[in-house]
C-alpha positions as CSV (number, residue, x, y, z in Angstrom):
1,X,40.4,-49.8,50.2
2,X,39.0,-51.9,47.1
3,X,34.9,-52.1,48.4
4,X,32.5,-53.8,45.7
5,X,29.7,-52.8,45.1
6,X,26.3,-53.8,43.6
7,X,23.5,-52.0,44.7
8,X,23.1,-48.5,42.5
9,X,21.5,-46.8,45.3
10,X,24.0,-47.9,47.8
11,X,24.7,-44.2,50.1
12,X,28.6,-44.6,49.7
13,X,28.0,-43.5,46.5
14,X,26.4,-40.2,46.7
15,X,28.7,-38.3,45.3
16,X,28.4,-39.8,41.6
17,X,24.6,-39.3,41.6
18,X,22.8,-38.1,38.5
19,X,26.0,-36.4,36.9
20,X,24.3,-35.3,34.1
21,X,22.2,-33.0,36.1
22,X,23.7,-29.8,36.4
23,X,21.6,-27.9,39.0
24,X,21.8,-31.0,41.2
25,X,25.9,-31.3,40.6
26,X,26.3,-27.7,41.2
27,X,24.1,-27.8,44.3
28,X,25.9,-31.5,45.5
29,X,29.4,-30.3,44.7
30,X,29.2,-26.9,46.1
31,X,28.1,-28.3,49.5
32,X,30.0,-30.9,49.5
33,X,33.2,-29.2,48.5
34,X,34.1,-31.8,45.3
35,X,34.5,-31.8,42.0
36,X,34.3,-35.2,39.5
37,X,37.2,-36.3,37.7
38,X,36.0,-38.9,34.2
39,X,38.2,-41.0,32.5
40,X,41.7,-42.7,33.7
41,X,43.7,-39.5,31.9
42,X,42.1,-37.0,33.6
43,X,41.8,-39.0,37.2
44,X,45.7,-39.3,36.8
45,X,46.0,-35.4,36.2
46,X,44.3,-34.4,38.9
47,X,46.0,-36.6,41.2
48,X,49.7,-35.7,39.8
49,X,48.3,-32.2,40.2
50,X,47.8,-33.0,43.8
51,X,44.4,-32.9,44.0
52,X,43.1,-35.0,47.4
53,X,40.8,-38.1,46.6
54,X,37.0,-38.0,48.1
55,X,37.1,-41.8,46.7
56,X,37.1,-43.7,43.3
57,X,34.8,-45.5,41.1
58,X,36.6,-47.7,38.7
59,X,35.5,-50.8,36.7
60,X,37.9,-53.3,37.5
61,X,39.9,-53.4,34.7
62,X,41.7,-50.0,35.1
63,X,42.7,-50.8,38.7
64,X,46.1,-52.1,37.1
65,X,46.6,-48.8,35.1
66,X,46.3,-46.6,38.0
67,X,47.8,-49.2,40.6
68,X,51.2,-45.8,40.4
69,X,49.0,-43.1,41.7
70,X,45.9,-44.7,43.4
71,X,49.0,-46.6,45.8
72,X,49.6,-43.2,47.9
73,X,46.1,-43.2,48.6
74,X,45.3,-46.5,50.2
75,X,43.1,-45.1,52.7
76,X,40.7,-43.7,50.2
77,X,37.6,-46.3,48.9
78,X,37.8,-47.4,45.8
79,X,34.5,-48.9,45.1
80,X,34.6,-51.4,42.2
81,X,32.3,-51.8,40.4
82,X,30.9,-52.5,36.8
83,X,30.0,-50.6,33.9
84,X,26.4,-51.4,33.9
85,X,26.6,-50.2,37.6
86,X,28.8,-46.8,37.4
87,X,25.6,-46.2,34.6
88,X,22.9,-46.8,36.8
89,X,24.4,-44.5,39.7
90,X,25.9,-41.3,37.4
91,X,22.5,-41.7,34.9
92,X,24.9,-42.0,31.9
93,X,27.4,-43.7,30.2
94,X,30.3,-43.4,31.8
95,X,33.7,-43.0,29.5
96,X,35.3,-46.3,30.2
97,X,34.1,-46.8,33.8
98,X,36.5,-44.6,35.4
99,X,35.6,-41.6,37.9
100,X,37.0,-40.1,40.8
101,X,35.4,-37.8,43.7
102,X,38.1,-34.9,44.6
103,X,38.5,-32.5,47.0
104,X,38.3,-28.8,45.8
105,X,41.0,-25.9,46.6
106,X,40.6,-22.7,47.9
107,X,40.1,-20.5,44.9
108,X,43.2,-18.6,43.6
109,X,42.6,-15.1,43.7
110,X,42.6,-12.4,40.6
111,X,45.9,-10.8,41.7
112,X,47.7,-14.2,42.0
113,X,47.6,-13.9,37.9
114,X,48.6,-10.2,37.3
115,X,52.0,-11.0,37.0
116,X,51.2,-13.3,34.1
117,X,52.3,-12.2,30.4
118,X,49.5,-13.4,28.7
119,X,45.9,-14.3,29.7
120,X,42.4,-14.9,28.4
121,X,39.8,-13.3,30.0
122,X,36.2,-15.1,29.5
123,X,33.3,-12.9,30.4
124,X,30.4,-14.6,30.5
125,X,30.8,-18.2,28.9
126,X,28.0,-20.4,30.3
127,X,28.7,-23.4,28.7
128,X,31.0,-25.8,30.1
129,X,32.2,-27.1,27.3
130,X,33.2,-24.1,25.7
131,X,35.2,-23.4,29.0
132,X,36.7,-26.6,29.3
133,X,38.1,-25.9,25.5
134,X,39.2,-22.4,26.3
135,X,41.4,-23.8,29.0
136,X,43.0,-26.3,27.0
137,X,43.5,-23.9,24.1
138,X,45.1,-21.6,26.4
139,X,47.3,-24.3,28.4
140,X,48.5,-26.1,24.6
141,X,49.1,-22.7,22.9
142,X,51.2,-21.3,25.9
143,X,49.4,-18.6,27.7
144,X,49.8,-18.1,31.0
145,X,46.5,-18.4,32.8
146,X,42.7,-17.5,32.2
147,X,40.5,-15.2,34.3
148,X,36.4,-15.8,34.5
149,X,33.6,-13.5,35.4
150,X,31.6,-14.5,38.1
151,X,28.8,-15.7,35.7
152,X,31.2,-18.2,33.2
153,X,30.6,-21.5,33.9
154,X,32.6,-23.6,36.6
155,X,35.8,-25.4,35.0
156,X,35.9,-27.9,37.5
157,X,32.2,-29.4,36.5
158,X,32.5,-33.0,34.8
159,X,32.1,-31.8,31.5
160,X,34.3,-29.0,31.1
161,X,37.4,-30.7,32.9
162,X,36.7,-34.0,30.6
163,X,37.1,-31.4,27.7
164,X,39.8,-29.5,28.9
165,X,42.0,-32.8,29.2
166,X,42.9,-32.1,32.4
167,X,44.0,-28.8,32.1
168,X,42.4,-27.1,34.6
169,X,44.5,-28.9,36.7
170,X,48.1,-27.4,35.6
171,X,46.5,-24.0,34.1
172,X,46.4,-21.0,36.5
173,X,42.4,-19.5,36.4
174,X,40.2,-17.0,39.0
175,X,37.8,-15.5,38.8
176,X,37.9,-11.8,38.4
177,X,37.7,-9.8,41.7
178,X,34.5,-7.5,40.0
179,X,33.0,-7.6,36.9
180,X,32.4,-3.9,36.4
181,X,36.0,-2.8,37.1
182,X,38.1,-6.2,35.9
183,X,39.7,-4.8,32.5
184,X,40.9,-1.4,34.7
185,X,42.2,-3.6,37.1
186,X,44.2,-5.6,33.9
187,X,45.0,-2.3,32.2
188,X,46.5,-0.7,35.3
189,X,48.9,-4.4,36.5
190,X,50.0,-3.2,32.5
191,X,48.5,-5.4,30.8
192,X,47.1,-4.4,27.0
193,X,43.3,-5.3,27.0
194,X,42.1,-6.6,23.9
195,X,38.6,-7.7,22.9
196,X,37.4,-10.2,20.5
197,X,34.4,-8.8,19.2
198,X,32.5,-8.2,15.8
199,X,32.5,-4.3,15.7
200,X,32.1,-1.8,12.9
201,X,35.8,-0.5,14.0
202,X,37.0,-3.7,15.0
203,X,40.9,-4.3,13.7
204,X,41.8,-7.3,11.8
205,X,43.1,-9.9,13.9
206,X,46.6,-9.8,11.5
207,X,46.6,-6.2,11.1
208,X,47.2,-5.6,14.9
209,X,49.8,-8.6,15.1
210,X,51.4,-6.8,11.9
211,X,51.5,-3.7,14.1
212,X,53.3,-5.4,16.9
213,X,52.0,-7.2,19.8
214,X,51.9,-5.8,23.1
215,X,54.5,-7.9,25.4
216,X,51.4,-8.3,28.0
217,X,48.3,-8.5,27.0
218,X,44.9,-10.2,28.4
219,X,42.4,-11.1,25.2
220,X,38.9,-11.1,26.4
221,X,36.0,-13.2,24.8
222,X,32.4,-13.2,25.2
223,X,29.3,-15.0,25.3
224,X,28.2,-17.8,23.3
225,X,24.9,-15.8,22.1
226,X,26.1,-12.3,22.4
227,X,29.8,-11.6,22.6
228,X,31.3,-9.4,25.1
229,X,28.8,-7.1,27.2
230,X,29.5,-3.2,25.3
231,X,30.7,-2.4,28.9
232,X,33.8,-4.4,28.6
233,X,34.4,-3.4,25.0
234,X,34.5,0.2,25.9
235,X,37.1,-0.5,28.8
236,X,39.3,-2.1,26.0
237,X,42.3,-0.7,24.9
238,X,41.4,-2.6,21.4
239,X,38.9,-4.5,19.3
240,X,40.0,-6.7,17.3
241,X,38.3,-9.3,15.2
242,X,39.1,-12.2,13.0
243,X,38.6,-12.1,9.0
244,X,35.8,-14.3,7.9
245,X,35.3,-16.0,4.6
246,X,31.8,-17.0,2.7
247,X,29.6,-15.0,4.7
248,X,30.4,-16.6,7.3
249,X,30.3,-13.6,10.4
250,X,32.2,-16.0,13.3
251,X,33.4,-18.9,15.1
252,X,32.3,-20.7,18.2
253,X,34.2,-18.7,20.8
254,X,36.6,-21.8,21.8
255,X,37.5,-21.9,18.0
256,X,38.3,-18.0,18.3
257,X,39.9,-18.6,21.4
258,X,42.4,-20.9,19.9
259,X,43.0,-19.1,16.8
260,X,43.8,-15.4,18.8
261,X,45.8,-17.2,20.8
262,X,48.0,-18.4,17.9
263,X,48.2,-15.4,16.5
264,X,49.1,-13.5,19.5
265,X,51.6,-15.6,21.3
């Protein structure tokens, strides 16, 4: 259903609004059951993925590129219309003039993942980049799935799925079932829980894959500002952290991510 449009304030259009505001988005796209899908890459994952179209706003010129999966879903608008325009509605520049309106799923619940070998568990990541990144750290280096308290960001908001590449699409995630008794629950479905932290007992990183590592095991990470909550750390089997060099006391936690997630594959 290709439907131009001009006219930035046209209603059809209401669910692109202002994505750059994320108390709006979270308010618009928790009533309205959606989530925004930015680029052609990312559009095509979440439609491979199975994800049910809302509608589409596309420049022109990638209606050709998409023409395979936007075909099954002739019944969906498309509105067309140009980069100037797709500006004006979503309040910034949109990457290449490409987004999609989706329908969300029900969400997966905790236990759905306990059977998993490995998982990272993200306590209470706020920023949605950083989530987006953890997801696609996890998904490229192999894990299995990734768990979030109930305060991490949301990895279906625009900015975390553009950064996760589309991950979040093919990567199992929940949200944990309670924050106060989560790494209990993880310890008792057998998994070993080990947290990335920066404490006085804390084991190096490649002394405890020296040691052997565990063949299930959930690594848990912490807050941008913070780190993990001294609740979770005490419910951990082990802390573990990861040498530093030139005073130097950390990484960004997506960066950590990535590198425990190497090392404990």
């Amino acid at each position: 259903m290709l439907i131009p449009v001009t006219d930035p304030s046209d209603p059809r259009l209401a669910d692109y609004v202002a994505l750059r505001d994320t108390s709006l988005r979270k308010a618009i796209e928790t009533e309205r059951g959606l989530f925004i899908a930015e680029g052609e890459k990312v559009i095509r994952r979440a439609l491979e993925a199975g994800y049910s179209p809302r509608s589409f706003l596309l420049a022109e010129r990638w209606l050709p590129g998409l023409s395979d999966v936007l075909a099954p879903h002739e019944d969906v608008p498309l509105y067309v219309v140009s980069e100037a325009m797709a500006e004006a509605v979503t309040g910034f520049h949109v990457h290449r003039g490409a987004l999609a309106s989706l329908h969300r799923r029900p969400p997966t619940p905790m236990s759905d993942l306990l059977g998993a070998r490995r998982l990272v568990v993200a306590e209470d990541i706020v920023d949605h980049t950083n989530v987006g990144a953890l997801l696609r750290n996890a998904a490229g280096l192999g894990w299995d799935g990734v768990l979030l308290a109930p305060r991490a960001a949301d990895p279906l908001y625009r900015r975390a799925v553009k950064v996760s590449m589309g991950t979040v699409f093919s990567l199992p995630w929940a949200r944990v079932d309670d924050w106060a008794t989560a790494l209990p629950t993880l310890r008792q479905a057998g998994f070993t829980v080990v947290a990335l932290a920066l404490t006085t007992d804390a084991i190096d990183l490649d002394a405890f894959v020296a040691a052997g590592v565990p063949d299930k095991l959930a690594v848990v990470v912490g807050t941008e500002g913070d780190g993990l909550s001294a609740h979770w750390i005490a419910q951990a089997d082990a802390v573990v952290s990861i040498p530093m060099h030139h005073g130097v006391d950390s990484l960004n936690v997506a960066a950590a991510t990535a590198v425990a997630c190497w090392a404990l594959r």
